[in-house]
NUVO-975333 format. One line per field, with one value per residue: residue in one letter; x, y, z of N, C-alpha, C in turn. Coordinates in pm, whole numbers, plus 50000, padded with zeros to 5 digits. Layout:
BEGIN
rest	[a,...]
n.X	[X,...]
n.Y	[Y,...]
n.Z	[Z,...]
ca.X	[X,...]
ca.Y	[Y,...]
ca.Z	[Z,...]
c.X	[X,...]
c.Y	[Y,...]
c.Z	[Z,...]
END
This chain:
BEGIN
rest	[x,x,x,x,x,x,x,x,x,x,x,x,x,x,x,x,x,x,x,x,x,x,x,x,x,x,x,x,x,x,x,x,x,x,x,x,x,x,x,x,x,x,x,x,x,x,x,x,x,x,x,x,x,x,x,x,x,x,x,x,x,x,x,x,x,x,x,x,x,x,x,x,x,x,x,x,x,x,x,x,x,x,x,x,x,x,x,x,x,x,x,x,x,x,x,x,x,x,x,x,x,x,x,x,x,x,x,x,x,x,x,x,x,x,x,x,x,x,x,x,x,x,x,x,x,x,x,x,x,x,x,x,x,x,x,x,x,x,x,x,x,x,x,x,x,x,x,x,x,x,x,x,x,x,x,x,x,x,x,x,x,x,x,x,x,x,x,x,x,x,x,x,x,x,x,x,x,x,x,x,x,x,x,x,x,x,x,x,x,x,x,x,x,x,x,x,x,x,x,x,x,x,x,x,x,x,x,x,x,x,x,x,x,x,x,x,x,x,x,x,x,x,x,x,x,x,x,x,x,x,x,x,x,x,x,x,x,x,x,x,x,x,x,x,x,x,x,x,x,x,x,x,x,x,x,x,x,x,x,x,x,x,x,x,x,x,x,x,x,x,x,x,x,x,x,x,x,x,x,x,x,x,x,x,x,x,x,x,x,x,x,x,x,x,x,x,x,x,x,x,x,x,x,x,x,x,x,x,x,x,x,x,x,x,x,x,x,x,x,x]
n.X	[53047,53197,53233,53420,53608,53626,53790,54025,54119,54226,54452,54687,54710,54679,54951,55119,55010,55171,55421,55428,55384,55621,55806,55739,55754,56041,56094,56105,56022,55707,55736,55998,55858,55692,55410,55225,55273,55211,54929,54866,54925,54706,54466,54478,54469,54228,54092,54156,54049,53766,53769,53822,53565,53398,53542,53454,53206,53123,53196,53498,53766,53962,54237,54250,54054,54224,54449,54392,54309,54605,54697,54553,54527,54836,54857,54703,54885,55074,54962,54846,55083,55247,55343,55718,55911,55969,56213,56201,55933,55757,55916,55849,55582,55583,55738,55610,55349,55193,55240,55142,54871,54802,54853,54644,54406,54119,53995,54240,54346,54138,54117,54357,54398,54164,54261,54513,54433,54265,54404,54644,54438,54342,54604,54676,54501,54480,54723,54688,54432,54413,54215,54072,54232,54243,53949,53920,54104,54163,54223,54394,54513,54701,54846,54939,55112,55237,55428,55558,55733,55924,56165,56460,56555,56773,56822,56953,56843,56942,56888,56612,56499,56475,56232,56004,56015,55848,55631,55575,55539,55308,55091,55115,55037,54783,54591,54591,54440,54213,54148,54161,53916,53691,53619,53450,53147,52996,53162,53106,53227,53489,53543,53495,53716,53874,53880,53879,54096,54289,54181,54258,54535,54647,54556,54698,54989,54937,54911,55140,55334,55383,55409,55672,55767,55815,56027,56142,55951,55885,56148,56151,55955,55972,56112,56040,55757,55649,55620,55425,55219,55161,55092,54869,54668,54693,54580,54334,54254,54235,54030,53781,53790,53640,53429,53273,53230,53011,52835,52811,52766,52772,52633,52715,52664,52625,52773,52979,53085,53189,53381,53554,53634,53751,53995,54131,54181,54366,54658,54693,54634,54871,55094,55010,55078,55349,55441,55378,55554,55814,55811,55785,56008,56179,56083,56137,56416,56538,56418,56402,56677,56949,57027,57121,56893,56927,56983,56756,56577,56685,56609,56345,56296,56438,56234,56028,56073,56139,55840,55755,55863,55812,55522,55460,55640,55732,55466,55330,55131,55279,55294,55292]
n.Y	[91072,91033,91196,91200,91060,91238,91429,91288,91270,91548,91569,91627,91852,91953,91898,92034,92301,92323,92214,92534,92706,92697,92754,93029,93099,93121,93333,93705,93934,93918,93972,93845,93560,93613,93710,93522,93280,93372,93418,93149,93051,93156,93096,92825,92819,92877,92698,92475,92605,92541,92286,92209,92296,92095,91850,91880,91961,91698,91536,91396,91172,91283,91307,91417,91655,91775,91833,91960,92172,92322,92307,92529,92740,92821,92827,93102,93235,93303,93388,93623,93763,94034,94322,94372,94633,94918,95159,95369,95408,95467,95707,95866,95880,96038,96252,96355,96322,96330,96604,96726,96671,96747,97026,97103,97079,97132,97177,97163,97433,97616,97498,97609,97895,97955,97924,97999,98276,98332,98265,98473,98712,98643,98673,98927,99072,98989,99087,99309,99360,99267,99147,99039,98796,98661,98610,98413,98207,98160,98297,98096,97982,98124,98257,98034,97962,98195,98155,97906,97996,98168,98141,98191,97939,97649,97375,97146,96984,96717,96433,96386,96428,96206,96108,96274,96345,96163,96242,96459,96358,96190,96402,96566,96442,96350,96600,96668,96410,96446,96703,96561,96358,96521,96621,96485,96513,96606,96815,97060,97042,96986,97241,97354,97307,97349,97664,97691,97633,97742,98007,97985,97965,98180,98371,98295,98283,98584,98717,98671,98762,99010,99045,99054,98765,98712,98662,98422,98267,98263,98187,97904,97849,97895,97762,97500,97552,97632,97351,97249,97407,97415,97128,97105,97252,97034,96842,96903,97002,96701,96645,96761,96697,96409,96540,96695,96520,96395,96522,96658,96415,96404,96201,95956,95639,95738,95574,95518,95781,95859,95641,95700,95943,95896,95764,96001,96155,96020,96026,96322,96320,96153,96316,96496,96374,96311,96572,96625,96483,96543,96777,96705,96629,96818,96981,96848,96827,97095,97261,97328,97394,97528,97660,97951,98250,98240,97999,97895,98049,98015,97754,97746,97907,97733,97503,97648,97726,97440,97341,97543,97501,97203,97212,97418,97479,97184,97089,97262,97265,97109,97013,96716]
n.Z	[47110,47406,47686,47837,47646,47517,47641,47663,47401,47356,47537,47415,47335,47599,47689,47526,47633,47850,47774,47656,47858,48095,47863,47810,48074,48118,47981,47970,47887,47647,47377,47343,47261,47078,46836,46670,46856,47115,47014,46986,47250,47382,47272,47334,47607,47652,47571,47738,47969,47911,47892,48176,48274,48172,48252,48558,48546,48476,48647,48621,48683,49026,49016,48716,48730,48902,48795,48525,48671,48767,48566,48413,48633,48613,48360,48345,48541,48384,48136,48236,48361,48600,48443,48384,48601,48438,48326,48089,48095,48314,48374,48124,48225,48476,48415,48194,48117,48399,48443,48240,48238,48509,48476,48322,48421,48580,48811,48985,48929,49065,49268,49376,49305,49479,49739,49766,49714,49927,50185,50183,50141,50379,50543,50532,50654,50882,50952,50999,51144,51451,51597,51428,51412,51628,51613,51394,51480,51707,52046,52224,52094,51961,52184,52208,52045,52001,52240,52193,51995,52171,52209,52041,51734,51792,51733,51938,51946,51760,51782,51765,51498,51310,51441,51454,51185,51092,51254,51145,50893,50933,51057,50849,50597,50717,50681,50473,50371,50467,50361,50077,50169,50187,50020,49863,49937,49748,49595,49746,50023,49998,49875,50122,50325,50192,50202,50463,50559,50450,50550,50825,50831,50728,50887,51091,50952,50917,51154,51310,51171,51300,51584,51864,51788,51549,51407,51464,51438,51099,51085,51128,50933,50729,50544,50501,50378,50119,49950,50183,50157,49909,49863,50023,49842,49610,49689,49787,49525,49432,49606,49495,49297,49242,49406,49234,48999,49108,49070,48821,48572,48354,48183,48281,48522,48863,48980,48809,48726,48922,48955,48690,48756,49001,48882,48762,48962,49133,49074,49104,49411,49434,49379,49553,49829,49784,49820,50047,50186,50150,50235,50490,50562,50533,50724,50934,50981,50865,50909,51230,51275,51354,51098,50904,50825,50567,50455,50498,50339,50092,49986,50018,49819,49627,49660,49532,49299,49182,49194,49014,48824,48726,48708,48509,48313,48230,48258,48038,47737,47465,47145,46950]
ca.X	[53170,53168,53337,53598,53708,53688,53932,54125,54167,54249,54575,54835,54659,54749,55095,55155,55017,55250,55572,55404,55413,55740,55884,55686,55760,56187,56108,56076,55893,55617,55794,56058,55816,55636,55280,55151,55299,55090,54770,54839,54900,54588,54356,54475,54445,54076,54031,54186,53944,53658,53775,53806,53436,53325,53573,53396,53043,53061,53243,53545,53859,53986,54357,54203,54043,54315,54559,54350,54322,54713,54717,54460,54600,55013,54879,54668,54936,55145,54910,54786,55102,55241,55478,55831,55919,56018,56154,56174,55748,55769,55970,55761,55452,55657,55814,55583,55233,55139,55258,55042,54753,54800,54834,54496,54312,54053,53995,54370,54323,54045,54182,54508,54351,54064,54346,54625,54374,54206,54532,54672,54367,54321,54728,54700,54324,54545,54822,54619,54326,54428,54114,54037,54329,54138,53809,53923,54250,54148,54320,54482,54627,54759,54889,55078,55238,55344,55497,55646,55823,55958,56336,56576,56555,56898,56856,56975,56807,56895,56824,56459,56507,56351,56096,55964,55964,55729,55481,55523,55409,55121,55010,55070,54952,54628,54563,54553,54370,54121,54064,54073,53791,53561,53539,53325,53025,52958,53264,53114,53288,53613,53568,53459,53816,54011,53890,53886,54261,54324,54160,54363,54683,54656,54545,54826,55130,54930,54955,55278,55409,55320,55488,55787,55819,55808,56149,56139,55817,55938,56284,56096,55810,56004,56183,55939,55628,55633,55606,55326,55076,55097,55071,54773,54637,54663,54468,54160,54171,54208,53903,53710,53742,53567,53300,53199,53198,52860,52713,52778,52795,52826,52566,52700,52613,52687,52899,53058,53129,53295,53509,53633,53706,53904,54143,54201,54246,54467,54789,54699,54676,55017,55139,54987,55151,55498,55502,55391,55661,55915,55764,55824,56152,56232,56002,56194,56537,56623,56318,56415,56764,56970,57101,57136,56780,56954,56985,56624,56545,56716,56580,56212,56319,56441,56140,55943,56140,56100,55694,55704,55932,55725,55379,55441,55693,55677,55339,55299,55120,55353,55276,55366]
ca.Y	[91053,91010,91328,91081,90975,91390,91523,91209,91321,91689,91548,91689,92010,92030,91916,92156,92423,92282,92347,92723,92808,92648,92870,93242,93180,93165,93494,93832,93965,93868,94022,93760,93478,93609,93765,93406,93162,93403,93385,93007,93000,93193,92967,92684,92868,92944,92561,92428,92594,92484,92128,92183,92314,92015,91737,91948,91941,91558,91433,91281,91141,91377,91350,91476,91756,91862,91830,92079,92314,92347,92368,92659,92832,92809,92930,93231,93303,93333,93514,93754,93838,94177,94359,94440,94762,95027,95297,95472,95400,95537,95853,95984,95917,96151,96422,96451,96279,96378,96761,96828,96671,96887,97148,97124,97056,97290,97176,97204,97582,97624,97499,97724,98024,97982,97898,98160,98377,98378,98271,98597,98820,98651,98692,99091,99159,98960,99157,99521,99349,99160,99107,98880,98648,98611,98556,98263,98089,98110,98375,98034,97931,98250,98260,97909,98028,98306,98081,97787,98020,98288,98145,98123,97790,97630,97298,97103,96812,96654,96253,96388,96445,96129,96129,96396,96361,96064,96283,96543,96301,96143,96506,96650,96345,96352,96748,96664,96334,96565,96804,96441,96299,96598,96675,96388,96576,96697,96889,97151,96985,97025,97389,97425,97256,97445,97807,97703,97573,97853,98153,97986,97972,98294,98437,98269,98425,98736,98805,98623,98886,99147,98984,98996,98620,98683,98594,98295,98161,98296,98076,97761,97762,97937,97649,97373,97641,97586,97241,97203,97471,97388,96968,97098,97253,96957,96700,97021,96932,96583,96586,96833,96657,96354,96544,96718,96398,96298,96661,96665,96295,96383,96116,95835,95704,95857,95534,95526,95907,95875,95533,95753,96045,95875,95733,96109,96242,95955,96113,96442,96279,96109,96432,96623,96330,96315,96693,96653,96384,96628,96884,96632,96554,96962,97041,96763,96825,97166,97418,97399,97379,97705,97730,98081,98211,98285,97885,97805,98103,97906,97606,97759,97938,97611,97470,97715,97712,97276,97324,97609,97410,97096,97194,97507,97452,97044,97093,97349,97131,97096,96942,96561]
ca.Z	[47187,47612,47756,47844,47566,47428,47689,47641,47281,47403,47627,47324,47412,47788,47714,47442,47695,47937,47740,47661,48022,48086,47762,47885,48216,48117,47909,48081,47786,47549,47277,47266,47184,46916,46825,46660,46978,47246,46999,47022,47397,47455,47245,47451,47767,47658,47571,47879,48075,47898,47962,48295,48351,48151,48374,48680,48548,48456,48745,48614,48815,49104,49000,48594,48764,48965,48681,48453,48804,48782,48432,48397,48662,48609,48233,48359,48537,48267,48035,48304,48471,48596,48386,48502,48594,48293,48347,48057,48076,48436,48346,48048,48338,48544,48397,48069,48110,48487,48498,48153,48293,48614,48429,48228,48556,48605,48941,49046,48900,49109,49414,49392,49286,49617,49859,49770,49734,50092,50201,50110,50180,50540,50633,50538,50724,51040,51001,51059,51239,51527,51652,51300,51382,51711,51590,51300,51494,51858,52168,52344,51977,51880,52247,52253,51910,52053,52371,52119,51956,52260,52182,51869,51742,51848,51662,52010,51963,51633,51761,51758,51385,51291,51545,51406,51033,51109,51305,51089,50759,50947,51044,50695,50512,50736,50659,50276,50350,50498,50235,50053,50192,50255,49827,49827,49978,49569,49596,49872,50120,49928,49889,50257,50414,50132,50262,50618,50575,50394,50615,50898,50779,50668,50972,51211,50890,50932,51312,51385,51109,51427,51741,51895,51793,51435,51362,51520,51341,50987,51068,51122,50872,50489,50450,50424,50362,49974,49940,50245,50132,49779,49888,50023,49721,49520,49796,49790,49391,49397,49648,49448,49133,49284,49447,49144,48943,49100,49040,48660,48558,48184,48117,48343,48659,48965,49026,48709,48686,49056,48877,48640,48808,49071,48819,48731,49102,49199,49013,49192,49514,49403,49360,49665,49907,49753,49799,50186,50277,50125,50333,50608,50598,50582,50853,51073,50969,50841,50988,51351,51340,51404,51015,50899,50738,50423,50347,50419,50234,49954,50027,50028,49669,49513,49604,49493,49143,49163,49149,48850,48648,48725,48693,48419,48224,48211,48218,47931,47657,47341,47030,46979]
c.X	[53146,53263,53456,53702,53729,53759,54013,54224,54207,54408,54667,54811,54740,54901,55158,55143,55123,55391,55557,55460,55546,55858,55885,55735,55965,56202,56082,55982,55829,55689,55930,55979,55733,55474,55212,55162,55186,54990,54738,54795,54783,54450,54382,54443,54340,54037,54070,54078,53816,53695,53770,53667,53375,53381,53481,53303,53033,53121,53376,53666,53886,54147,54359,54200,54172,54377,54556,54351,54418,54740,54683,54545,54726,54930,54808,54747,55070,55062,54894,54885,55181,55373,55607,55850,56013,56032,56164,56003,55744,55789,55908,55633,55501,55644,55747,55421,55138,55131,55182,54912,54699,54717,54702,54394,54234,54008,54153,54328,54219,54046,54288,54467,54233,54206,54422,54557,54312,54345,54585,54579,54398,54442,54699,54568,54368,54664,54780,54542,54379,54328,54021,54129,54284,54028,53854,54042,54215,54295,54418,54541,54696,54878,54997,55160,55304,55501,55603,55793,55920,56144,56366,56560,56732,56936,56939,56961,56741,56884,56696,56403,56387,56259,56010,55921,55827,55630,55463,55462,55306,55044,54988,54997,54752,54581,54477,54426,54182,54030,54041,53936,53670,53490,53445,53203,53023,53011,53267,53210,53452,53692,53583,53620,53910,53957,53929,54049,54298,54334,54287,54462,54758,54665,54692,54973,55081,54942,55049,55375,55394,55347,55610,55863,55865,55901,56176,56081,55860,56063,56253,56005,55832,56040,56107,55765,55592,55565,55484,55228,55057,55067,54883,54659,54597,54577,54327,54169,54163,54020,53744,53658,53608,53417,53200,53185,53060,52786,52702,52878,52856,52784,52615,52648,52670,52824,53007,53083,53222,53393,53532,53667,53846,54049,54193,54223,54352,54591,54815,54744,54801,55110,55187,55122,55331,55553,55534,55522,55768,55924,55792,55944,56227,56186,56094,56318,56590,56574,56381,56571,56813,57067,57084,56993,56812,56958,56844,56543,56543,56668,56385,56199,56365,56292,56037,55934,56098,55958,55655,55733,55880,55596,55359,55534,55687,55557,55246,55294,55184,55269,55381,55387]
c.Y	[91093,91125,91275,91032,91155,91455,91389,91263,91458,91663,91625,91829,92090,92018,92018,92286,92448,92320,92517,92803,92772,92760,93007,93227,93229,93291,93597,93915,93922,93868,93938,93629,93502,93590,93569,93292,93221,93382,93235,92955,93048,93095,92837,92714,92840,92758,92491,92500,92589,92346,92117,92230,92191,91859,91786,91892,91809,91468,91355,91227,91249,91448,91471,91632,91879,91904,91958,92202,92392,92386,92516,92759,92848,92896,93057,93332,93367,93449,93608,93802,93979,94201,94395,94564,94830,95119,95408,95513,95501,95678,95944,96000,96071,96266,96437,96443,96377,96511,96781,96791,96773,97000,97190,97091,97166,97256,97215,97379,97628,97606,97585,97856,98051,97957,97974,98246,98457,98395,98428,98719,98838,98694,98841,99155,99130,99042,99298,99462,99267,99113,98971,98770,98578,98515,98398,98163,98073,98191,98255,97970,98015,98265,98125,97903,98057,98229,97964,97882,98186,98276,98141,97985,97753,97508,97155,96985,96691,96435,96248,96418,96388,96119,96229,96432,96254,96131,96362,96518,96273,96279,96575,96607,96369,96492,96710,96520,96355,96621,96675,96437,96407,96608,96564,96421,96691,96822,97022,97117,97056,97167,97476,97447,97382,97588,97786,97690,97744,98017,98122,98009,98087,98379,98401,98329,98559,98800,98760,98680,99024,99120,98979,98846,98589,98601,98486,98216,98138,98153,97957,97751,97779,97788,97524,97444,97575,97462,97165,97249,97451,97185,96998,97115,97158,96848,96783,96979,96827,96491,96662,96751,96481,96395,96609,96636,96372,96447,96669,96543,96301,96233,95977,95821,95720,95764,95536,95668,95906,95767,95582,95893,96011,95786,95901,96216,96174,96019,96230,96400,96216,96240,96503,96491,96320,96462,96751,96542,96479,96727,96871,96664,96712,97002,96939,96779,96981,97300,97412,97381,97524,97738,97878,98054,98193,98123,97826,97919,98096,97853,97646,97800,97807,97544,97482,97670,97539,97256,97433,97514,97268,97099,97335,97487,97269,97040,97152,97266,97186,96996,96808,96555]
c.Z	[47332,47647,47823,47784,47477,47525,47693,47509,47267,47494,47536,47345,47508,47749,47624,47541,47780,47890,47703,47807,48067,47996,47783,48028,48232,48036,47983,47982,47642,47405,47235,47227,47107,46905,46812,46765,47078,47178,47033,47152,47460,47400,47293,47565,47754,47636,47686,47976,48074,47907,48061,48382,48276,48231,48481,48630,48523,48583,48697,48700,48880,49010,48794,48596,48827,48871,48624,48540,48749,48668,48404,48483,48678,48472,48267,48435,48467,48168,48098,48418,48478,48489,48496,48505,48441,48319,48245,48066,48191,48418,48242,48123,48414,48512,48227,48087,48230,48456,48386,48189,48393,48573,48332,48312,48579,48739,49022,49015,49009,49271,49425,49376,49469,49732,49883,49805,49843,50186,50261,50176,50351,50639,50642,50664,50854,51072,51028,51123,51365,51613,51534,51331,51550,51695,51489,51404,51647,51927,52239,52190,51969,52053,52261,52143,51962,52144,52305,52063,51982,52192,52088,51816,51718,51749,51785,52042,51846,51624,51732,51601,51329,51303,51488,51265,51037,51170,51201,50924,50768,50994,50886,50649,50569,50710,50532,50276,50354,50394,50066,50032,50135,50144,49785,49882,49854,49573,49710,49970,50102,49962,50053,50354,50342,50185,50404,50660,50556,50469,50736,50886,50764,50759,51077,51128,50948,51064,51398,51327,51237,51574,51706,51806,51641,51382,51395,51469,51207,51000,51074,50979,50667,50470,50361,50346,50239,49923,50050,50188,49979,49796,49948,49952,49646,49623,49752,49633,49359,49431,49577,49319,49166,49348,49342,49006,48984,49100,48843,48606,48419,48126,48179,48471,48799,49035,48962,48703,48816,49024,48822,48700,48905,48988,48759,48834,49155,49163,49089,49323,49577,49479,49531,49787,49894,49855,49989,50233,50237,50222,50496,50673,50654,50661,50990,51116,50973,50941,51129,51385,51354,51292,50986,50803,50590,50352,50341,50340,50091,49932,49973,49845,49618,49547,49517,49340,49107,49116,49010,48751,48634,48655,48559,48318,48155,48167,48106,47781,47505,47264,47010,46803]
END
């Protein structure tokens, strides 16, 4: 038989596929036409586009070829297209799937424990040494602190609101993108940004606890604090977990151990950015206006309370 006359005898085929895609494409899901119709529509799919590499490879009319084109691809995009959104699917990602992963992260652990921890040491060694918050933060930083924050904050100029949450995501965001990137130098890197973040940070709380200005700094930085320095946290383990992917492959290779790792930092990195645009919006809006401290003292405590009950309690693995 002439390959002419065998996709001739194949035409009840295409048009059969033809009302398939026609029928899936007025459905929203698979599940109303029925397990045996998709096995059908996929063994036609799969024969339709072996007819159309054998019209191709023999040459036969243009308008043939085209035909099967349109065919093939109208049905692939039927078989292969996206789901609609779900949200109960979405919401057990959320609030049951992510936070126990988190929470069994031994890189997240690892980053939070090194960051608080210097954190912490470096604010107290700046608040008795002031010659350490020198040496790590720089005499003309520690001096234009001081100078930013000589007055009360008044809150005077809330059109600049906006303005402002937008610098202050593309600065946050790039911080974390930072400690990002760097964990891809076989996680040293990682570790290097997260102390260096860390000693700083630590050092500019610890000797702006010891000026005049204190109260001034304190009133800008509780509110959104929470939600920045732990956003940073999770970027230092998202980039960690990637860089120590190509140090202990666990038997794959170094590209494949870095393809699966980054499908299990992306979530983190999810995470860490959500936590800086939040961080944003309160750093643009609430930190410099002239509310009383007692509400971003609130404000800094609910967050606080938002990431336990997220990442410890949510996260605390139950039995299914």
């Amino acid at each position: 038989m002439k390959v002419s006359e065998l996709l001739a005898s194949r035409r009840e085929n295409w048009r059969e596929l033809e009302r398939f895609c026609t029928e899936m494409a007025g459905s929203r899901k698979y599940r109303h036409v029925g397990a045996e119709r998709i096995a059908r529509f996929a063994a036609l799919y799969r024969a339709a586009c072996a007819d159309l590499a054998l019209a191709d490879a023999y040459q036969l009319p243009d308008e043939t070829i085209d035909y099967l084109h349109q065919l093939v691809g109208r049905a692939h995009n039927q078989l292969y297209r996206s789901r609609t959104f779900n949200f109960s699917t979405w919401g057990r990602q959320l609030l049951v799937d992510l936070p126990r992963r988190l929470f069994q992260d031994n890189c997240l652990r690892l980053a939070f424990v090194i960051f608080w921890g210097i954190f912490l040491l470096s604010a107290a060694v700046a608040h008795t040494n002031p010659d350490y918050a020198q040496s790590v933060v720089g005499r003309e930083m520690l001096e234009q602190l001081e100078e930013n924050f000589a007055n009360p904050l008044d809150g005077k100029n809330p059109e600049l609101g906006g303005f402002m949450a937008g610098f202050y995501i593309f600065h946050n965001i790039g911080i974390g993108l930072r400690c990002f990137a760097f964990g891809l130098l076989f996680g040293l890197g990682g570790l290097y940004v997260t102390v260096f973040n860390a000693a700083l940070l630590g050092a500019v709380f610890g000797h702006m606890g010891t000026v005049p200005q204190q109260e001034n700094f304190f009133h800008f930085v509780t509110a959104h604090g929470p939600f920045e320095l732990n956003a940073i946290v999770l970027s230092a383990a998202a980039g960690m977990r990637l860089g120590f992917s190509l140090v202990d492959t666990r038997g794959y290779t170094r590209i494949a151990s870095l393809r699966r790792a980054a499908g299990e930092a992306m979530p983190t990195m999810g995470a860490a950015m959500i936590l800086f645009l939040m961080a944003a919006l309160i750093e643009a809006f609430l930190s410099p206006s002239a509310a009383p401290y007692w509400v971003k003292a609130g404000v800094a405590v609910l967050s606080a309370g938002i990431l336990m009950f997220y990442f410890i309690i949510l996260g605390y693995p139950r039995e299914t």
